[in-house]
C-alpha positions as protocol buffer text, in pm:
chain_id: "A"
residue {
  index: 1
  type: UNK
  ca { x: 13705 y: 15558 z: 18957 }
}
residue {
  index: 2
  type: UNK
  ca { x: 13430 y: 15635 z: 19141 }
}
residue {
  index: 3
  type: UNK
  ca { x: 13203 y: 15367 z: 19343 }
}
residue {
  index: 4
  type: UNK
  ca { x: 12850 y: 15416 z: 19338 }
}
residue {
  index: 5
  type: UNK
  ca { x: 12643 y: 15375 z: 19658 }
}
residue {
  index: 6
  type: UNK
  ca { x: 12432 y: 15097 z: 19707 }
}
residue {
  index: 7
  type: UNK
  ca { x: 12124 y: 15264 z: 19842 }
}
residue {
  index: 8
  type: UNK
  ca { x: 11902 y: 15069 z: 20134 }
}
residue {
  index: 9
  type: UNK
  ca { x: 11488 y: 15100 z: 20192 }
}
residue {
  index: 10
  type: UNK
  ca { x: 11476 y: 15261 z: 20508 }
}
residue {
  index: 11
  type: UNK
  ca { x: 11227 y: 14980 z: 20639 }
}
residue {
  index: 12
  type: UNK
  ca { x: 11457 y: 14712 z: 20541 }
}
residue {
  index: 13
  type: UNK
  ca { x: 11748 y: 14941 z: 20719 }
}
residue {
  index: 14
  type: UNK
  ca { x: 11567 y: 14972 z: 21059 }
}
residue {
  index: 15
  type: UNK
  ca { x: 11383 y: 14611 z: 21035 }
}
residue {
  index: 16
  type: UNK
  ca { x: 11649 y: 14446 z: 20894 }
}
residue {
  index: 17
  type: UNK
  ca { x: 11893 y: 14488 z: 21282 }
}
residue {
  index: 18
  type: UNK
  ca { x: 11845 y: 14182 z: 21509 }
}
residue {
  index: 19
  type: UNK
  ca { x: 11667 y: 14307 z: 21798 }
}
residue {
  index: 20
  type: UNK
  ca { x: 11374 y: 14466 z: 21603 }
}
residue {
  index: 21
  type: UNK
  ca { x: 11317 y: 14180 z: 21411 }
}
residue {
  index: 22
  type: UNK
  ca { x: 11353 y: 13912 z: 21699 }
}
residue {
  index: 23
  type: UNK
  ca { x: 11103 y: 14167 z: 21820 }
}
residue {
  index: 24
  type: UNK
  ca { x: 10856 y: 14174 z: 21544 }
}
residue {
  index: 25
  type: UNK
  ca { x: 10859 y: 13752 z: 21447 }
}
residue {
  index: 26
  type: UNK
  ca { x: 10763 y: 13739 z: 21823 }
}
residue {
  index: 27
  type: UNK
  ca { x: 10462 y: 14006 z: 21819 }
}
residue {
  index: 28
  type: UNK
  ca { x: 10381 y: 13777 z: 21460 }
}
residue {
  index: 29
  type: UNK
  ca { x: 10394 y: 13484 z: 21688 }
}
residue {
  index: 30
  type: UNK
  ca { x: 10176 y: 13637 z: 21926 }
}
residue {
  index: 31
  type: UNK
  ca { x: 9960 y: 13746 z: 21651 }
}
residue {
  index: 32
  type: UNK
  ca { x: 9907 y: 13415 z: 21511 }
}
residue {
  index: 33
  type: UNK
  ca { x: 9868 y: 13230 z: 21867 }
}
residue {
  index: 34
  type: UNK
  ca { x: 9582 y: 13461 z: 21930 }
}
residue {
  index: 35
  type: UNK
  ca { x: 9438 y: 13385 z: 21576 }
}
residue {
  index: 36
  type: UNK
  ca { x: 9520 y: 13012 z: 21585 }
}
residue {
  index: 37
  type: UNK
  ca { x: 9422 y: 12944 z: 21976 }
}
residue {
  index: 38
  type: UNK
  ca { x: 9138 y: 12700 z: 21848 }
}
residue {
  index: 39
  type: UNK
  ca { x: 9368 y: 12497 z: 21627 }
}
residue {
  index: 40
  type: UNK
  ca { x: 9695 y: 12526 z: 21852 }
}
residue {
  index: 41
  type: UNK
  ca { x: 9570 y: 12470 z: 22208 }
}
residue {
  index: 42
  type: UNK
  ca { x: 9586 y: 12100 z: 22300 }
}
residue {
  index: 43
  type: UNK
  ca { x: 9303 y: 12152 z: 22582 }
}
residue {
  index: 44
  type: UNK
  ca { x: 9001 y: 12327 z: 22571 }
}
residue {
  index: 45
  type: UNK
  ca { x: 9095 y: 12667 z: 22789 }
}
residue {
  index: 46
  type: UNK
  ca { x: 8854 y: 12573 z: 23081 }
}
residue {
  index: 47
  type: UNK
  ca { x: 8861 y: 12189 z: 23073 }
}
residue {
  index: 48
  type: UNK
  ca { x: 8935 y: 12090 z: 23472 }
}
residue {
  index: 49
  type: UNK
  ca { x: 9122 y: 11769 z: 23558 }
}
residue {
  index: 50
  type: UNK
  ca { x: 9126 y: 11763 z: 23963 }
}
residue {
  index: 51
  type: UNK
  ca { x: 9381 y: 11444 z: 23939 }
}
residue {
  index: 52
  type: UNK
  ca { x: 9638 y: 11736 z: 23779 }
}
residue {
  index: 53
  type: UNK
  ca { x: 9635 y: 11984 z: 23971 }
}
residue {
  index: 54
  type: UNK
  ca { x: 9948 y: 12200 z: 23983 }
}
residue {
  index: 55
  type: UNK
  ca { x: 10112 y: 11958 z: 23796 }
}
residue {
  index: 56
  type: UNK
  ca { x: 10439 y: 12085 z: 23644 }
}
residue {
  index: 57
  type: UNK
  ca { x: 10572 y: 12074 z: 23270 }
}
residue {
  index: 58
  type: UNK
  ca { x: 10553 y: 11735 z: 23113 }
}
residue {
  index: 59
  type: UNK
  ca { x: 10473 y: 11595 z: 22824 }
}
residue {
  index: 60
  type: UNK
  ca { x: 10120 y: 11581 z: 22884 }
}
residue {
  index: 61
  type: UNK
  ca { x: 10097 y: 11930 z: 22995 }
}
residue {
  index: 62
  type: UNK
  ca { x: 10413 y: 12116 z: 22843 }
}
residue {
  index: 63
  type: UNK
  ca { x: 10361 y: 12462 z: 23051 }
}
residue {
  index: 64
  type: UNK
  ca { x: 10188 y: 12255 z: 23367 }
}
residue {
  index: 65
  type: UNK
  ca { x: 9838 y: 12311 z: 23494 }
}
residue {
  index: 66
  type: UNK
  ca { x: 9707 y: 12540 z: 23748 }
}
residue {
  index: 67
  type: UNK
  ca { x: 9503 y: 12462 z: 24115 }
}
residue {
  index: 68
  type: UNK
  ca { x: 9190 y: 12327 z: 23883 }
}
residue {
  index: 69
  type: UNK
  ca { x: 9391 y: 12081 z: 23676 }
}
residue {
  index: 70
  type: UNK
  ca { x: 9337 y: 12312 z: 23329 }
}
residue {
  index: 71
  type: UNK
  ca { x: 9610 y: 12306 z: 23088 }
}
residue {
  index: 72
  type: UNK
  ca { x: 9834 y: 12633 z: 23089 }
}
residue {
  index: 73
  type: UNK
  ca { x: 9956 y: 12622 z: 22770 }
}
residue {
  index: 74
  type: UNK
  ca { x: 9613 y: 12616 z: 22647 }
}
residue {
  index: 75
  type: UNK
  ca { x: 9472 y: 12896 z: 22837 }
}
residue {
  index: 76
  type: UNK
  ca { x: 9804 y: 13121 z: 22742 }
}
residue {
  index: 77
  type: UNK
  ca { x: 9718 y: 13074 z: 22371 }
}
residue {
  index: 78
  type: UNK
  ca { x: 9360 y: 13166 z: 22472 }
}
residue {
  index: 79
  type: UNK
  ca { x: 9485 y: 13425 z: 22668 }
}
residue {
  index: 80
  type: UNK
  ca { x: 9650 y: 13623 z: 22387 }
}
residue {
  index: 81
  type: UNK
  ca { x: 9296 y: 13672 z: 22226 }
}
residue {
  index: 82
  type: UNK
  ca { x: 9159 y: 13932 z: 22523 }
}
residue {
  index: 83
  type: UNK
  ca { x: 9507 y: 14043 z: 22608 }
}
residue {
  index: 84
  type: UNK
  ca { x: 9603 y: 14201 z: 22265 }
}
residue {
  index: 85
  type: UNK
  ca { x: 9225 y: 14254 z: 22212 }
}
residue {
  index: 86
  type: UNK
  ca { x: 9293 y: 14498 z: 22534 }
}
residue {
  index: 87
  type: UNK
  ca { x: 9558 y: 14664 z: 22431 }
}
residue {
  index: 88
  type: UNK
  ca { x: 9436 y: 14739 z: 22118 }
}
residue {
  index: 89
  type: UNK
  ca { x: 9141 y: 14916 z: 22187 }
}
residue {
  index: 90
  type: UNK
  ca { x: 9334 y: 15100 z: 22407 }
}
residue {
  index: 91
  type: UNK
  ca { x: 9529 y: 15246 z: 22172 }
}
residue {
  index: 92
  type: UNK
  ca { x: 9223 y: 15266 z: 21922 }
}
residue {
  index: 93
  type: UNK
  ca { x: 9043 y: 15458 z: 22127 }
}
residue {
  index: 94
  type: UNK
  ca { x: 9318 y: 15692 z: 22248 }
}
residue {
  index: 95
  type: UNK
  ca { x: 9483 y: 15746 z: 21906 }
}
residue {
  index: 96
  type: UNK
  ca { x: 9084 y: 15806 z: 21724 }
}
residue {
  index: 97
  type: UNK
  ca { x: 9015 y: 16070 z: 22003 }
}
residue {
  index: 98
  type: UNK
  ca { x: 9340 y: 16256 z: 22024 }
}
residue {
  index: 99
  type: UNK
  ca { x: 9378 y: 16247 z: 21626 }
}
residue {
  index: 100
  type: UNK
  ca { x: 9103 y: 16418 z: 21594 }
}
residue {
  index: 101
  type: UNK
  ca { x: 9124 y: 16686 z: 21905 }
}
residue {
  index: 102
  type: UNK
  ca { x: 9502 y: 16718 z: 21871 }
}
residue {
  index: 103
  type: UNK
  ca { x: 9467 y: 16820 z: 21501 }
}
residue {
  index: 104
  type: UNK
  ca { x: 9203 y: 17042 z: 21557 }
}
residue {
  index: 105
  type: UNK
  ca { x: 9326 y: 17219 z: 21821 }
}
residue {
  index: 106
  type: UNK
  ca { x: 9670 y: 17250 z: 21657 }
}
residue {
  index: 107
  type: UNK
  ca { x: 9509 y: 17419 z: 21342 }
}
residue {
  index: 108
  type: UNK
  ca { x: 9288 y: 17637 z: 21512 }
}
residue {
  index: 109
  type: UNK
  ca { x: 9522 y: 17756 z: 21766 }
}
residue {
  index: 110
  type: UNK
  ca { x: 9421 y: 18063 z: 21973 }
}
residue {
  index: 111
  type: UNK
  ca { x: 9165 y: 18057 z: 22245 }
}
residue {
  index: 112
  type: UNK
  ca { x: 9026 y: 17713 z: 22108 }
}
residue {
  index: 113
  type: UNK
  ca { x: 9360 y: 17570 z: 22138 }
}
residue {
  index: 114
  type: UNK
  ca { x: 9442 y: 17675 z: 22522 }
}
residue {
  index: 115
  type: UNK
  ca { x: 9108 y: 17571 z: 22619 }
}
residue {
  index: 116
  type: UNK
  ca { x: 9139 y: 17225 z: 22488 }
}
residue {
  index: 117
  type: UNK
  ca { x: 9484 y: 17196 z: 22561 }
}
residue {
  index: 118
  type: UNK
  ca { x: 9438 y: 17307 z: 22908 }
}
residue {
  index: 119
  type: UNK
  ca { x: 9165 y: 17078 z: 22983 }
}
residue {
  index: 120
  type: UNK
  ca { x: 9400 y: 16786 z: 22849 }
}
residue {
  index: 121
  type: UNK
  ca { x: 9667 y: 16898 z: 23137 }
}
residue {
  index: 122
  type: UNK
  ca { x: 9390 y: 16845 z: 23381 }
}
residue {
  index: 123
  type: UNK
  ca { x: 9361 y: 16493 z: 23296 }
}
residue {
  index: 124
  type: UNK
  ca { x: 9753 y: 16448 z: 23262 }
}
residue {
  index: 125
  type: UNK
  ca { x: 9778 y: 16588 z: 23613 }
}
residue {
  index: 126
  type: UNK
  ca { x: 9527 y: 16334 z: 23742 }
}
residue {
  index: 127
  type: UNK
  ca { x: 9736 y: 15964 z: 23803 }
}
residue {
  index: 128
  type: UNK
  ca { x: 9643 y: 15739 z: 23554 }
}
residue {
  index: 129
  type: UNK
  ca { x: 9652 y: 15414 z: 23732 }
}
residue {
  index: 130
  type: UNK
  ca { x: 9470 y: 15559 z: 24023 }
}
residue {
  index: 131
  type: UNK
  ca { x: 9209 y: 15697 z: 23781 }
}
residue {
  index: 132
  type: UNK
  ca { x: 9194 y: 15382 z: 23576 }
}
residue {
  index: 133
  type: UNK
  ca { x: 9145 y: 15162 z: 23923 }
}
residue {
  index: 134
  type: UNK
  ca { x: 8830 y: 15461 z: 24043 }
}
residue {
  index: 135
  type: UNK
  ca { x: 8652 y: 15469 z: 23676 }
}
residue {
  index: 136
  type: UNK
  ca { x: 8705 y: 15047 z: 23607 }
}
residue {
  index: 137
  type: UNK
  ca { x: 8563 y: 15011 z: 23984 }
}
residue {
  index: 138
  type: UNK
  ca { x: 8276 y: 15241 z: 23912 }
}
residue {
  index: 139
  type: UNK
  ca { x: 8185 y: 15100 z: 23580 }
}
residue {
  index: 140
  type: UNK
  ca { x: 8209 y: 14767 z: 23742 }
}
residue {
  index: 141
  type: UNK
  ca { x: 8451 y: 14483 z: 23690 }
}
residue {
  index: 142
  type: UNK
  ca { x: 8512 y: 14349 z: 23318 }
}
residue {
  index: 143
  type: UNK
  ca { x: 8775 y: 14402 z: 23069 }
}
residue {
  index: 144
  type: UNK
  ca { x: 8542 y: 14646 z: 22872 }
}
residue {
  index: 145
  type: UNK
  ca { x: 8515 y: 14863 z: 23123 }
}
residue {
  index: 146
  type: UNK
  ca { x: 8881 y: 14858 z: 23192 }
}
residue {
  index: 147
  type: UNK
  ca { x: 8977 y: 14900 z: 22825 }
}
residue {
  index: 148
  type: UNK
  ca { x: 8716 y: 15199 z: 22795 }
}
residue {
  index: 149
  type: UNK
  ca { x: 8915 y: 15375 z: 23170 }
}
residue {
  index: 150
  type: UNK
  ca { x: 9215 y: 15331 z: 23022 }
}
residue {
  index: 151
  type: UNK
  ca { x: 9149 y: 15443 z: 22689 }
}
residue {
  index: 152
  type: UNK
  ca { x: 8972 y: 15735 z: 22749 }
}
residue {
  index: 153
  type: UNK
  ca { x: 9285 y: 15830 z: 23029 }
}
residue {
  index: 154
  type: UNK
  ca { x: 9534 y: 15761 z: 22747 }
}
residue {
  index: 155
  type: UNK
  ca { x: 9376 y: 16063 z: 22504 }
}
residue {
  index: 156
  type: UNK
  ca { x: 9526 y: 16389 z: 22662 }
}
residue {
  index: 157
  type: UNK
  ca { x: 9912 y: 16252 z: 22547 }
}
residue {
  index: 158
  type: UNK
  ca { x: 9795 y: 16120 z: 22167 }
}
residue {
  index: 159
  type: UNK
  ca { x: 9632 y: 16483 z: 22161 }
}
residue {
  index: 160
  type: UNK
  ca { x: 9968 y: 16651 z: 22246 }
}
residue {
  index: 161
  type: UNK
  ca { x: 10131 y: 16383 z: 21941 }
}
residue {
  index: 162
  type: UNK
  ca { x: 9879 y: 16524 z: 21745 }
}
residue {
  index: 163
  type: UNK
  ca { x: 9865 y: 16900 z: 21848 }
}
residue {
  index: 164
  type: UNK
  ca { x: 10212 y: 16941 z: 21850 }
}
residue {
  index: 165
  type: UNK
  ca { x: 10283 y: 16796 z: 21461 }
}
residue {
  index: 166
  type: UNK
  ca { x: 9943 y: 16991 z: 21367 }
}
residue {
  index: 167
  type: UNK
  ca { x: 10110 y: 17383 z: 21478 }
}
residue {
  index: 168
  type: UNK
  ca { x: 10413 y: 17269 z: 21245 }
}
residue {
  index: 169
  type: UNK
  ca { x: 10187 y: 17273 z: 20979 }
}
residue {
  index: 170
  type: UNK
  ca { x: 9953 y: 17540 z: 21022 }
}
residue {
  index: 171
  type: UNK
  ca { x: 10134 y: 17769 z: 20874 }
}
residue {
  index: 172
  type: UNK
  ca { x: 10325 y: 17580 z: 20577 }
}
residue {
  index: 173
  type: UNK
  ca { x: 10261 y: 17746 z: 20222 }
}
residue {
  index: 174
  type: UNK
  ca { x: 10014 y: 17466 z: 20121 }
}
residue {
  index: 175
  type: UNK
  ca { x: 9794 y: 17543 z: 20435 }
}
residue {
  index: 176
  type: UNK
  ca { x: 9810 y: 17899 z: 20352 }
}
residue {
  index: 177
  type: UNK
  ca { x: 9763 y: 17884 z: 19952 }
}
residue {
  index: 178
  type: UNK
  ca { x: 9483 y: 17650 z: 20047 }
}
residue {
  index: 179
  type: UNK
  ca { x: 9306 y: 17877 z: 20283 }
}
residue {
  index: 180
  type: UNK
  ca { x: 9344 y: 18112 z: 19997 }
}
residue {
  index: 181
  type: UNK
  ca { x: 9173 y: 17931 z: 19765 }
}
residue {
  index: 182
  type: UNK
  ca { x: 8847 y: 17902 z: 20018 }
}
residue {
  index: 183
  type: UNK
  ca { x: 8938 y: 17579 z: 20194 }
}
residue {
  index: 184
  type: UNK
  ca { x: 8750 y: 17527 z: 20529 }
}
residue {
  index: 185
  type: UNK
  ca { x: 8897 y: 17380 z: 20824 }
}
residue {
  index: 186
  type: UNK
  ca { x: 8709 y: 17098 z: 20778 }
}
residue {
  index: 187
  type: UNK
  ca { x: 8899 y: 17022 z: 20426 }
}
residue {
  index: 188
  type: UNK
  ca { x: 9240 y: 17151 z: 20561 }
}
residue {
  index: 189
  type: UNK
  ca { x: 9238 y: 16928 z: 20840 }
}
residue {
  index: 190
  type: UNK
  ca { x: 9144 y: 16588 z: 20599 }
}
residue {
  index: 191
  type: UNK
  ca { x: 9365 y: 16677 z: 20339 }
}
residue {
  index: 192
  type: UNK
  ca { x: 9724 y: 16821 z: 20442 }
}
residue {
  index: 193
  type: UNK
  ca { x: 9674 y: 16802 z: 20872 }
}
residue {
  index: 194
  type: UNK
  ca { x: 9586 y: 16474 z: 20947 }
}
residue {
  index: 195
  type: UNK
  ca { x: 9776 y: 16245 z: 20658 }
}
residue {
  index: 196
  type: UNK
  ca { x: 10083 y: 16452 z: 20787 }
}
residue {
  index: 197
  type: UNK
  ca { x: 10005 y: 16384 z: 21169 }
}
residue {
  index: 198
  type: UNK
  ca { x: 9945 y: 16050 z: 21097 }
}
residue {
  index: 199
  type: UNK
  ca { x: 10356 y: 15936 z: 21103 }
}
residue {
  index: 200
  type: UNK
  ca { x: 10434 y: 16068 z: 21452 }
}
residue {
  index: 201
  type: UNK
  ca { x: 10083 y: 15923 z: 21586 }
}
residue {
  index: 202
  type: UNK
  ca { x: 10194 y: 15605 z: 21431 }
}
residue {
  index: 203
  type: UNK
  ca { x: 10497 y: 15568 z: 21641 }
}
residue {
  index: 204
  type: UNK
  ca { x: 10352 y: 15678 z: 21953 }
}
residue {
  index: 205
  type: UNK
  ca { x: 10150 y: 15402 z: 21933 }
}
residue {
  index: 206
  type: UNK
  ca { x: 10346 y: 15107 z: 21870 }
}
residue {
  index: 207
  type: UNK
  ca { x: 10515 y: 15241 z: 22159 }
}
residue {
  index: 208
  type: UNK
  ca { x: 10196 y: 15270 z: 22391 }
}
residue {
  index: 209
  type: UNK
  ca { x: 10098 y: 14920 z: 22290 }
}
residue {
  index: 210
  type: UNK
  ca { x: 10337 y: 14762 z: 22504 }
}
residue {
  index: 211
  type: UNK
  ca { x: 10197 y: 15012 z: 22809 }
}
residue {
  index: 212
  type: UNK
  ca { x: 9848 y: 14914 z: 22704 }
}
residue {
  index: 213
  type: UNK
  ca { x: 9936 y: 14545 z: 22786 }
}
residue {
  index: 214
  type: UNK
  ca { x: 10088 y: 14631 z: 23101 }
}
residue {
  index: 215
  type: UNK
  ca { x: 9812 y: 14800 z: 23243 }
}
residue {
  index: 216
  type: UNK
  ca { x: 9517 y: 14605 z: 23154 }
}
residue {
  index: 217
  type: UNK
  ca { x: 9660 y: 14334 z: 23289 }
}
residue {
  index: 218
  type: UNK
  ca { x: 9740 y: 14487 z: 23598 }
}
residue {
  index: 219
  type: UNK
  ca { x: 9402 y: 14554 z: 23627 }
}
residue {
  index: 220
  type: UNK
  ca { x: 9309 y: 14185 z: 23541 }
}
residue {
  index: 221
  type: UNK
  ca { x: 9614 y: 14088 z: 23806 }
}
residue {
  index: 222
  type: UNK
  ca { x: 9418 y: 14279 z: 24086 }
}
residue {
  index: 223
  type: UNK
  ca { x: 9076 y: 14133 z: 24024 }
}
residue {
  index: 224
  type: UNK
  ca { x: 8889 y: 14470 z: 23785 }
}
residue {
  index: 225
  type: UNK
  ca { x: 8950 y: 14341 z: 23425 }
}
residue {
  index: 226
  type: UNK
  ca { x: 8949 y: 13985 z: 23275 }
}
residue {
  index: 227
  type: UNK
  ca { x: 8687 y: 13811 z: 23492 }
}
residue {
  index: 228
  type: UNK
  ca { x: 8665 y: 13437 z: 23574 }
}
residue {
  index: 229
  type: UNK
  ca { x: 8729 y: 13170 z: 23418 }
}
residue {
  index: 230
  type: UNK
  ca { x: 8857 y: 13393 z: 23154 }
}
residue {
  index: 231
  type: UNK
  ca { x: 9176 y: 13322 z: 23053 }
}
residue {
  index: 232
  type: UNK
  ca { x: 9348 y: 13650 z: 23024 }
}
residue {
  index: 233
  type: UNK
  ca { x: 9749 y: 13694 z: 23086 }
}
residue {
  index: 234
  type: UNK
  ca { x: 9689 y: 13924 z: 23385 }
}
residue {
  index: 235
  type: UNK
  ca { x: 9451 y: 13735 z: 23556 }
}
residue {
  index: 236
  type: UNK
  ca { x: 9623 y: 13432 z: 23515 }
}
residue {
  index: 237
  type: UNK
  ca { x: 9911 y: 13559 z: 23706 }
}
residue {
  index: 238
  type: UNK
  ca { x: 9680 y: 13680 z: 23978 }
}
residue {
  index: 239
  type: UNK
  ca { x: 9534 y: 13396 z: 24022 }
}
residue {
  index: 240
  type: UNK
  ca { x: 9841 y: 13221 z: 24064 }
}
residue {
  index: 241
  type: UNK
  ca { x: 10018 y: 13458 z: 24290 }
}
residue {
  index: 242
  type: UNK
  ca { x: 9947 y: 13243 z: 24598 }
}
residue {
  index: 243
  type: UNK
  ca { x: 10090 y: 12920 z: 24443 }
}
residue {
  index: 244
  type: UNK
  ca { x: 10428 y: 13045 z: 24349 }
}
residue {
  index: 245
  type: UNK
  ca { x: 10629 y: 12897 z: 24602 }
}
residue {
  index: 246
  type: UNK
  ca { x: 10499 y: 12524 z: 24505 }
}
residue {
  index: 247
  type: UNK
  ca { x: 10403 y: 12629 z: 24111 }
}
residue {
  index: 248
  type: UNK
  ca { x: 10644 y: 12837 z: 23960 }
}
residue {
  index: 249
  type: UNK
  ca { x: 10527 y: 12753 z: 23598 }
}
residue {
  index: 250
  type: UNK
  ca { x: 10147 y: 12907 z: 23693 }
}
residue {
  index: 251
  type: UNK
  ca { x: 10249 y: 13253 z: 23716 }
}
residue {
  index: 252
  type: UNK
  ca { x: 10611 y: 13289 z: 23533 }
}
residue {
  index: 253
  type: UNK
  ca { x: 10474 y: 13127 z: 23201 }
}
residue {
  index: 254
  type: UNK
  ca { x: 10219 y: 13426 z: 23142 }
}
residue {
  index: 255
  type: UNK
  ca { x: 10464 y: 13667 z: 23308 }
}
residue {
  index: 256
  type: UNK
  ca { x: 10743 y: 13597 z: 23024 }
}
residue {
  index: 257
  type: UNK
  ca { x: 10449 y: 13646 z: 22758 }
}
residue {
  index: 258
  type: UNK
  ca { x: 10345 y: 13959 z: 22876 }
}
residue {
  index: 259
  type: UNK
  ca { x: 10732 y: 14133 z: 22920 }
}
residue {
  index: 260
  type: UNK
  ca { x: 10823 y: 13952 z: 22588 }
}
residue {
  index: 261
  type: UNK
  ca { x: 10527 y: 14104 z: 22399 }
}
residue {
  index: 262
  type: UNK
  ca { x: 10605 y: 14426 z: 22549 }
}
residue {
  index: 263
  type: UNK
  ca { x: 10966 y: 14510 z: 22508 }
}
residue {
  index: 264
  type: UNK
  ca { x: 10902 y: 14369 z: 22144 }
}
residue {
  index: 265
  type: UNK
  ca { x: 10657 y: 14621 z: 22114 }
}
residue {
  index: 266
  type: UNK
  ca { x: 10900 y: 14887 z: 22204 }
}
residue {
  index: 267
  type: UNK
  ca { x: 11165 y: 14757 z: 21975 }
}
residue {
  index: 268
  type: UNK
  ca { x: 10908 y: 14760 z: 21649 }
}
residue {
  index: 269
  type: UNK
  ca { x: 10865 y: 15108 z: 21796 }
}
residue {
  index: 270
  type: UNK
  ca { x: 11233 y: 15204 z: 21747 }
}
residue {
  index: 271
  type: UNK
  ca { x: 11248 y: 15049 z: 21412 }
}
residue {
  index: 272
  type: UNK
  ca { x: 10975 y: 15294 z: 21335 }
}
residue {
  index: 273
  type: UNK
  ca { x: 11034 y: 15599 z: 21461 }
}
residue {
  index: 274
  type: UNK
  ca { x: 11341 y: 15556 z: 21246 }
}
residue {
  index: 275
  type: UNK
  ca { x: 11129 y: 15466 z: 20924 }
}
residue {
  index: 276
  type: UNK
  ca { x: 10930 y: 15788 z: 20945 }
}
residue {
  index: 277
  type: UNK
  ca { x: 11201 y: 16026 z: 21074 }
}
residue {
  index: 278
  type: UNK
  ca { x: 11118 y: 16337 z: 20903 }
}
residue {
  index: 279
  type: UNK
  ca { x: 11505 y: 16415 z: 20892 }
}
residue {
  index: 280
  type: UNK
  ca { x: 11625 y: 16102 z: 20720 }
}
């Protein structure tokens, strides 16, 4: 007597493990801090009380205050608002850009192709941080201006994503029978190029997210993103850099938001990637 096999969804499969769901009820969390700050933060993000200054976690103040007597818990709810608003854009603008050039230059291919493609090895070759630090400084200080560096300097790899799923479909029977029937490139690439590019490009994105967090606030850490009084998880822990020794809640607070938000990112990434596995 035979036994018939249960069969699984793959997204319960992959989601359903314990590290990638820890990992995505704490980027919901995050989510929902950033949406709720108004209603969750007991302080107003940039309300100063000089008689608590660096005072650590009580009651009062359950994550301490910083040099100006403002409540840290407050501004790290606040702070989730331009941190994921950061890293999103980053990856908006990188994934919109090298969609559309990676697809392209994949179905074209030929001379249109290496041109593009070499001209996106340029700006791999070129290191990103460095570059990122030169354009945010010549744009001027702000967060726009660093999410704009950064995004532009993150399209060369979502235009490899794309390219190198748009070649493996070039020359699929569908592409052909539709270039048969009189299909531009312009219908090709809306109808069977970019749905089809869209899985990989998904993936490489939750996956970039967590680097998109990183680096913007390492450029609000040194002083070129997230301005004053902002609060902003980067600058936070720049600001409190030089009151470590005396205020360990200022800086490792923020600092456990940022890594937690980003290895959970990476985690929802694995999940995934093993969703939309071609091979499964």
């Amino acid at each position: 007597m035979s036994v018939a096999k249960i069969s699984t969804s793959p997204w319960r499969e992959a989601f359903g493990r314990p590290l990638p769901m820890i990992a995505t009820i704490i980027l919901g969390c995050v989510f929902l801090m950033a949406l709720l700050a108004p209603l969750l933060a007991p302080y107003p993000p940039n309300a100063i009380d000089l008689d608590a200054m660096l005072a650590s976690p009580s009651l009062s103040h359950p994550a301490g205050t910083d040099e100006l007597g403002r409540d840290i818990l407050s501004r790290l709810l606040w702070g989730a608002r331009p941190s994921l608003f950061a890293a999103l854009a980053i990856v908006g603008i990188g994934a919109s850009a090298g969609l559309i050039i990676g697809a392209f230059s994949g179905l074209k291919a030929g001379m249109v192709d290496g041109l593009i493609m070499r001209g996106m090895d340029v700006m791999l070759a070129l290191p990103g941080l460095v570059m990122a630090l030169a354009l945010t400084a010549a744009l001027g200080p702000s967060l726009v201006n660093a999410v704009i560096a950064l995004g532009v300097l993150s399209i060369p790899a979502y235009t490899r994503v794309a390219r190198g799923a748009a070649l493996s479909l070039r020359n699929r029977d569908y592409v052909d029978a539709a270039r048969v029937l009189g299909a531009g490139d312009a219908y090709i690439l809306r109808r069977h190029v970019l749905p089809n590019v869209l899985p990989p490009l998904a993936v490489f994105m939750s996956f970039h997210l967590g680097g998109a967090i990183l680096a913007s606030s390492a450029l609000s850490f040194i002083g070129l993103g997230a301005q004053p009084p902002t609060a902003e998880w980067g600058a936070m822990i720049g600001a409190g850099r030089d009151f470590f020794l005396i205020a360990w809640w200022y800086v490792t607070i923020p600092g456990i938001a940022i890594l937690l938000t980003a290895l959970s990112t990476n985690f929802v990434g694995d999940a995934l990637r093993d969703v939309l596995d071609p091979r499964r």
